[in-house]
N, C-alpha and C positions, 0 to 999 in steps of 0.2 A: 272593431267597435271603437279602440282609441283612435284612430286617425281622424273621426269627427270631433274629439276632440280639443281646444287649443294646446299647444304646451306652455308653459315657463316661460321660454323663447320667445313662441310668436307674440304671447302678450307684452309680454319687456319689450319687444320691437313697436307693438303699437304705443305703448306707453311713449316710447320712446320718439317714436315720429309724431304724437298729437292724435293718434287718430282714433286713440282710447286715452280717460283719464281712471285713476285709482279709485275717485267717488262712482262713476259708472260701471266700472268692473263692480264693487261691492253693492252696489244696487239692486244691477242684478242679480248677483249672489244671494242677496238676502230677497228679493222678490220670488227667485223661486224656492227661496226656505220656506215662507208665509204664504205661498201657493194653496188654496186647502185643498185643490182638487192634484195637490203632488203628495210625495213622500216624508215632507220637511218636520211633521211634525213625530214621523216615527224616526228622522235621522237626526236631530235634535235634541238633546236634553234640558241646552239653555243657547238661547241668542244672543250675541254680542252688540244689537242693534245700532247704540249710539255709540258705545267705543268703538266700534268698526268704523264706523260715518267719519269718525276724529281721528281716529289713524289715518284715512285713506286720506282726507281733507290735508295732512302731515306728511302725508308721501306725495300729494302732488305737490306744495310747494317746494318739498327737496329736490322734486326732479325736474322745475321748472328754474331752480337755482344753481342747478347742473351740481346737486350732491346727494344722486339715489346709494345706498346704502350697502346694495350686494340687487344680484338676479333676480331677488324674489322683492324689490320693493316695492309695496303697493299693492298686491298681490293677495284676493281671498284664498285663505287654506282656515282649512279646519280641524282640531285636535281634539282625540278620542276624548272621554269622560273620565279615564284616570289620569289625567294630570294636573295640577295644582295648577290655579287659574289666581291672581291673591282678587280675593273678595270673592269669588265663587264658590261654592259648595262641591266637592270632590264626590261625586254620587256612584262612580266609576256600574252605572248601566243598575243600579240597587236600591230597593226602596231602603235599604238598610241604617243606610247615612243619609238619609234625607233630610235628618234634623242635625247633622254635626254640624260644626265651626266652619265657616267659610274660609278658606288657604287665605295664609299671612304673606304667602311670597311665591313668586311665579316657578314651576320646576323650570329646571336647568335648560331640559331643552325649548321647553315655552318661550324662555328670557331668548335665546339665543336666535327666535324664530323672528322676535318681536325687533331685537337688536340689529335683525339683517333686514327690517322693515316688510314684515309678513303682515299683511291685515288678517286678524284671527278672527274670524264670522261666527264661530260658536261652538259647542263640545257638541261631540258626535255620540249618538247612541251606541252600546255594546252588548254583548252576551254580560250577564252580573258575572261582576268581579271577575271577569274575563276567562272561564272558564268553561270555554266549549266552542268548538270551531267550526257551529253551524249559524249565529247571529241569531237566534230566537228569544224574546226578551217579554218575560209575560208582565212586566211591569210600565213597560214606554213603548212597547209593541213591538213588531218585530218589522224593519222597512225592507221593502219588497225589491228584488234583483230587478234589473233594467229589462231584464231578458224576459220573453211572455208574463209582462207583467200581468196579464190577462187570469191564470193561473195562481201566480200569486206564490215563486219560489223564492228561497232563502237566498239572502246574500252574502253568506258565508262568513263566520266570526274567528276571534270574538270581535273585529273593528268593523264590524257589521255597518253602522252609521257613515264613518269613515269611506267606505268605499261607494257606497249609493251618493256621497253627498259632492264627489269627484266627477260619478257617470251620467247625475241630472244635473250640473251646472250650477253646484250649491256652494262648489271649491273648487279652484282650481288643482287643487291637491289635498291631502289631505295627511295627517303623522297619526301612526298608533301603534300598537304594542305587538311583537309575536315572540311570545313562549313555547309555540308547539305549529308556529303555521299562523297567527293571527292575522298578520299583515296579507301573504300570499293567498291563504286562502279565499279571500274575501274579494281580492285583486284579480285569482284568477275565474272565478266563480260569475264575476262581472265584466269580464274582458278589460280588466285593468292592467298596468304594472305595478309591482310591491316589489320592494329589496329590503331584506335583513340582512342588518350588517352584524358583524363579529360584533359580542354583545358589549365588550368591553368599552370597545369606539365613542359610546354616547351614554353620557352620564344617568343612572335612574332617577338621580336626585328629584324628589315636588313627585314621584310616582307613585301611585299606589299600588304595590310587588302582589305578583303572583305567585313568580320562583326567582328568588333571586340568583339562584344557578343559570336560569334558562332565560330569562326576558332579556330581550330584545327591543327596541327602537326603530322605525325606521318609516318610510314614507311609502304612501302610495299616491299615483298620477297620471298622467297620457305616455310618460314613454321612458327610456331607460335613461335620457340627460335630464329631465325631469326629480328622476329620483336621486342622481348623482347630483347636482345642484342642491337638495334637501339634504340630504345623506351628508353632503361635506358641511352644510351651516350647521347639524343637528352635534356632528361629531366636532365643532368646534378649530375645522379644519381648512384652509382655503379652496376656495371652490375650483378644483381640476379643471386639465385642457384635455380632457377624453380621446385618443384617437382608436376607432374601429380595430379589432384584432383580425389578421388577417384571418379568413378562412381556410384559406387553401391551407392543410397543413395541422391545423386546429387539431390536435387532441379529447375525442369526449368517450368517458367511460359511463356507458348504458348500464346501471347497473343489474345483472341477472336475477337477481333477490329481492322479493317482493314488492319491490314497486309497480310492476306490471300487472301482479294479480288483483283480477276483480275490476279491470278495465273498463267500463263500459265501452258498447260500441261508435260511439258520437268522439269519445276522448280518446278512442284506441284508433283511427283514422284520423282524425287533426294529428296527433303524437306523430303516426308511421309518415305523412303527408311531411308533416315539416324534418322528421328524421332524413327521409329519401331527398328534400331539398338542400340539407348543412352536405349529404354526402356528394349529390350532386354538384357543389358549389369547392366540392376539393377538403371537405371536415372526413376525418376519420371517425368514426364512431364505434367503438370494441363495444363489446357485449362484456361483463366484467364480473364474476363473482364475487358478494361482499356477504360471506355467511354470518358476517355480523351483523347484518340488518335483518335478519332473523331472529334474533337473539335478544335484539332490543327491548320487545314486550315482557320477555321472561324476565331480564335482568330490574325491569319497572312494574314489576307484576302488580305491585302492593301500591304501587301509584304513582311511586318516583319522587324527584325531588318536587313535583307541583303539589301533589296531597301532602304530604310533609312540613312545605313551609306554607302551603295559603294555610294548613290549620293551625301551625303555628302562630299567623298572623291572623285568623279571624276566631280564634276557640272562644275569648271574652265575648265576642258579640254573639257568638255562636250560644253561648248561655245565657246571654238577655234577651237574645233575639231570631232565635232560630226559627219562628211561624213565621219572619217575614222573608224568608229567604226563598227564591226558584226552587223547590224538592227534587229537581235536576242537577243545579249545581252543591248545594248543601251534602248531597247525598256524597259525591265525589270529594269534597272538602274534609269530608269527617273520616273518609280511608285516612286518612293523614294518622289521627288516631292511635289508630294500632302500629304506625313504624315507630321503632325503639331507635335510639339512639346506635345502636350497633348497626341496626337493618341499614344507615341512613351512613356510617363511616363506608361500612361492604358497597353503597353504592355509591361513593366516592372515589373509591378506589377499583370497583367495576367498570364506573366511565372512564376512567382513565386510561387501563389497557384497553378499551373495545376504541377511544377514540382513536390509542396508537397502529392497530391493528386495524381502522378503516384509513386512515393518513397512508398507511404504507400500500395498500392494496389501491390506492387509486396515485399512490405518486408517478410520477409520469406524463399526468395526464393534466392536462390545460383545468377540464373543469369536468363535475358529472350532469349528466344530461338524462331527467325523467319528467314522467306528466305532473303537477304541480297535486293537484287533485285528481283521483280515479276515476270522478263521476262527475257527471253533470248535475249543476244544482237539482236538487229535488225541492217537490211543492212545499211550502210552509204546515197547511193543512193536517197534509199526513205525518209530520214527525210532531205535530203538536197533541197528534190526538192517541199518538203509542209511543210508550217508554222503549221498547222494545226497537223499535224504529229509530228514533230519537240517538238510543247511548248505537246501533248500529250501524246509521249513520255517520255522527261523529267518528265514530271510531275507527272508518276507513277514509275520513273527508282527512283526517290529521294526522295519521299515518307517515306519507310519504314528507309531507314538509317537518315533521316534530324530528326525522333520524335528523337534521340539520342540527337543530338547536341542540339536541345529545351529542353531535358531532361538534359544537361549538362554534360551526362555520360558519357560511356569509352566503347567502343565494338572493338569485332573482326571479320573481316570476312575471314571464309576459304573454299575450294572446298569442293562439297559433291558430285558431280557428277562421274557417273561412265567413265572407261576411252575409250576416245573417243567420247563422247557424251558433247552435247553441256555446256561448262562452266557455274558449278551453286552454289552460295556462300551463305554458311548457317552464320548465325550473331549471336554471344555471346554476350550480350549486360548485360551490371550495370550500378549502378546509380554511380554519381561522386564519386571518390577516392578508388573506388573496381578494379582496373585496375588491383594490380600484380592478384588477386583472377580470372578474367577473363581468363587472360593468362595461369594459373594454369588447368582452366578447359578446355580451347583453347587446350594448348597438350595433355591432356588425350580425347577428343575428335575427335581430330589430328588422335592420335593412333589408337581409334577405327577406325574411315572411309576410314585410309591406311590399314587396315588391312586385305584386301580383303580374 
């Protein structure tokens, strides 16, 4: 599905030879947000209209004076609903704050988007206060996956907006949050790519926290130098000379431990398809016992660090204002509640041995190699209309991408699905600060599964 895509690349190259300008790229950007017969107004929570128009009008004369800024100058990308926007209202996906203070100051990675001359087209719709990793938003709607949109399934959150606003041609890219899978899910769910970086890398500063143990940063796009190009502006870092990891040779630990269970059969063939191609192509791939990713659920029974600190961060509003809240996400918010200050050091000190003890069990090894998501999107409809549905789904869609963020590490997720066939994202996953090494392997693997 990405290969219709542009990337990063191709556009900077027309920018570059005349044969696109930055006002036309965002034109049409914002032409198909205002579309009413598109998705723009469920992937939207506010439009950039005329500051888009004045940035872009500002990145072509810098690139007509031979001084564009960095890769992405000129360039529509769109940024989830929690980031601090200054004059914007920070709604992050809630009717909650619809009436706070408009941001005094741009978050940190906003400034740094805007500084590499990013045209920001508008905030993207989310799961409320981004908790939940199916994209369903009963206050700004919930916009529909690219895929039988006929149907009418979820586009996998919580940067639900974010990724629909990439695969209709609303952004060329798009930045948002994953604490448990945000960014990937949503990425692979839509035949996108999404890369979480090690969380450390890019500042939360201008964000509105879910967990501050576990949030993450990072971008989704058309392909893996797409998100390496973002990925280094976001972390404040010069933008890399990427070269392919060789294959032949490649180390990947399959892990044996529940990321497999519960496959469906659509993701369990893309998965085995593109597995038997990295092996064919000279990749090793082990089968790997990690008994700690069993273990995971029990040691976060009570909720973990996300119900602990979102209630820490939302209890005051939660007392003036709990009738306005999703009774899907409120309900998960107030587990926070009952963890005690003890419950909350034990699991500090829990993640700690379980991350040493998944670091040792997969050293060795280049990267780990699992399906990003177990399932194929499901309809909107049916998780709207059963709680039961709803918390079951999530609960297996966030799964295998949340052991990452417990694990502290850095993955990537891209399409492996053949074309036309429903959206299915394979995950490159290391342990903390092997991020460019993922990416390295991300586009040599890229190349194989385009390579039909």
């Amino acid at each position: 599905m990405t290969d219709t895509l542009p990337t990063l690349h191709s556009l900077a190259e027309a920018l570059r030879q005349n044969r696109a300008s930055s006002a036309s790229l965002t034109e049409a950007a914002l032409a198909r947000a205002l579309d009413p017969a598109g998705e723009g107004r469920r992937v939207f929570t506010e439009l950039y209209g005329a500051p888009a128009r004045a940035a872009a009008q500002t990145s072509d004369l810098l690139r007509a004076s031979g001084q564009p800024r960095s890769p992405i100058e000129g360039l529509p990308i769109s940024v989830k609903d929690l980031f601090d926007v200054a004059g914007s209202v920070t709604r992050a996906g809630s009717a909650v704050l619809s009436d706070a203070a408009p941001a005094s100051a741009n978050a940190v990675a906003v400034q740094r988007l805007l500084a590499a001359g990013a045209v920001i087209v508008g905030r993207t719709n989310m799961t409320e206060f981004a908790y939940s990793g199916l994209g369903i938003n009963p206050h700004y709607g919930t916009p529909r996956n690219p895929w039988d949109r006929a149907t009418g399934r979820i586009p996998g959150g919580s940067s639900s907006g974010a990724a629909v606003s990439v695969s209709d041609g609303m952004a060329v890219a798009a930045i948002g949050s994953d604490t448990g899978g945000s960014v990937r899910i949503p990425a692979a769910l839509c035949g996108l790519t999404g890369f979480k970086p090690t969380a450390r890398r890019v500042p939360l500063e201008g964000t509105l926290p879910l967990s501050a143990q576990l949030d993450s940063l990072g971008p989704i796009a058309a392909s893996v130098s797409c998100c390496a190009v973002l990925d280094a502006i976001l972390a404040g870092e010069p933008v890399p000379s990427l070269t392919p990891f060789p294959l032949r040779g490649l180390r990947l630990a399959l892990p044996a431990t529940l990321v497999l269970d519960g496959v469906d059969q659509q993701v369990a063939a893309a998965f085995a398809s593109a597995r038997a191609r990295l092996q064919a192509a000279g990749a090793l791939v082990d089968e790997v016992e990690i008994p700690e990713f069993s273990t995971a659920a029990t040691i976060n029974a009570k909720g973990g660090f996300t119900a602990a600190e979102a209630y820490a961060w939302h209890r005051k509003l939660i007392a003036e204002r709990a009738a306005s809240y999703d009774p899907r996400v409120i309900s998960r918010i107030r587990r926070g509640q009952e963890i005690s200050a003890a419950d909350l050091l034990d699991l500090f000190a829990a993640r700690k041995q379980w991350i040493a003890a998944v670091e040792q069990r997969v050293a060795g090894y280049d990267a780990m190699l699992m399906p990003t998501v177990p399932i194929v999107a499901p309809p909107i409809a049916a998780l709207e209309a059963s709680d039961e549905a709803y918390f079951a789904a999530n609960g297996m869609i966030l799964r295998n991408p949340a052991l990452i963020n417990f694990l502290d590490g850095c993955a990537l997720s891209l399409p492996c699905h053949a074309a036309g066939e429903a959206p299915v994202g394979l995950m490159l996953a290391g342990v903390a600060g092997q991020d460019r090494k993922i990416l390295e392997i991300g586009l040599a693997v890229e190349a194989l599964l385009r390579n039909n």
